[in-house]
N, C-alpha and C positions, 0 to 999 in steps of 0.2 A: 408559631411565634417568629414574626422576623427579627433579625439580629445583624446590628451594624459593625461588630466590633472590628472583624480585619480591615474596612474599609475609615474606623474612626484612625486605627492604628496607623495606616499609609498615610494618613492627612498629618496624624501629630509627626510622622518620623518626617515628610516632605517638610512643614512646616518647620518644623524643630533645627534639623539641618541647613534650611535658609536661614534663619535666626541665626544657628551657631556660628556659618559661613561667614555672616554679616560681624557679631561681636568679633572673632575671629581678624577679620579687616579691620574693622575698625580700634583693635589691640594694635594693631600695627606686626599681625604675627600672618606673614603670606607664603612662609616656608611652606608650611601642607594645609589642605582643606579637612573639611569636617570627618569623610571618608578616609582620609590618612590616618585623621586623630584615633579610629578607633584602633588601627592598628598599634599606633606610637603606645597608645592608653595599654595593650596586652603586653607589649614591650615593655614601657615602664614598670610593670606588674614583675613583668618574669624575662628579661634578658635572653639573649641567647638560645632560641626556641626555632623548632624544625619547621618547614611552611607546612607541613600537616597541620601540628598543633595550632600552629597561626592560623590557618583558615577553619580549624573547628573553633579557636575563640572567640573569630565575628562575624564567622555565620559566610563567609564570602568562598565563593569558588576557586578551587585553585588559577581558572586561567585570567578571573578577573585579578586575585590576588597576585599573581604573577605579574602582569601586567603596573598594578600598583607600583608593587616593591621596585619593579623595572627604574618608575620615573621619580621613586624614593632614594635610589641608591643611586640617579644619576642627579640629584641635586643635596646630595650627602648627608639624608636623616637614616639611613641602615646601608649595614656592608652585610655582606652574603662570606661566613666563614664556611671551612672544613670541620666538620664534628669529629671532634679529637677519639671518639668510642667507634666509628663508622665513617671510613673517607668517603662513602661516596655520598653521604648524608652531607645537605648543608642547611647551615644555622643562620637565621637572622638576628642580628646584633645591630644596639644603635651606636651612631655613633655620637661625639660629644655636643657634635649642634641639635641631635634631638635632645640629649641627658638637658641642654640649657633651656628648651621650651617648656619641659612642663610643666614648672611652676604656673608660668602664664595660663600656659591649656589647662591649671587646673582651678584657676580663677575663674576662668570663664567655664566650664563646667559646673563649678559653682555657682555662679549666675545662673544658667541656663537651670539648674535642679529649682531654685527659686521663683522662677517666671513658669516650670511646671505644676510648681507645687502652692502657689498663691491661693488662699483659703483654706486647703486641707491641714486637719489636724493633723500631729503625729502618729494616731491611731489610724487614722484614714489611710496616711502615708503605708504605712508598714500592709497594713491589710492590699491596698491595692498593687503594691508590688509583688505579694503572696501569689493577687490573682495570674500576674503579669508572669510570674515563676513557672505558673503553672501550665498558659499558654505554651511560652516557651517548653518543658518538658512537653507538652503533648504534642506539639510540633515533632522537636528530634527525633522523637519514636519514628515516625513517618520514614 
């Protein structure tokens, strides 16, 4: 049996991310792209988090991650603290011009979940993100 799924997958995230990129501009919000957002979105979550943590919760490499954070903290959406339990550990922290986006960012995530989910029921919804869960776990393993 052939099977498309990793290849349907890289089309919705390329696609999906151009769309966001675009609503994103078109908000009139050009502080970070779609690729920031995910970080901002674990930040919003949980503050104050080690770049380990951070890069296990979006999947991104530490030296692309690094790199990110680099051109995040020289246009003031996170500052790089001291972990008050570990100095030599440092924490990503946002600072108040990300706390004031994500209202916005999370409009338009909304949106975006809408233009994904156009015809499925809420049954369909829940089930295919089950599948998507599980994807995901069978990856991590790896």
């Amino acid at each position: 049996m052939e099977t498309k799924g990793g290849f349907l997958i890289s089309r919705i995230k390329q696609t999906g991310t151009r769309i966001f990129d675009r609503m994103l501009a078109e908000s009139g919000i050009d502080a970070f792209n779609g690729a920031q957002g995910r970080i901002l979105y674990v930040l919003w979550q949980k503050d104050e988090i080690s770049i380990s943590s951070l890069a296990a919760q979006t999947s991104l490499a530490n030296t692309t991650l690094t790199a990110m954070l680099d051109r995040m903290e020289a246009t003031g959406l996170i500052v790089r603290k001291s972990d008050p339990k570990d100095r030599r550990n440092r924490l990503i922290a946002l600072t108040e011009k990300a706390r004031s986006l994500q209202e916005d960012y999370t409009k338009i995530s909304e949106q975006m979940n809408e233009i994904y989910y156009i015809g499925f029921s809420e049954e369909e919804i829940m089930q295919f993100e089950s599948y998507l869960l599980r994807i995901l776990t069978n990856l991590e393993k790896e």
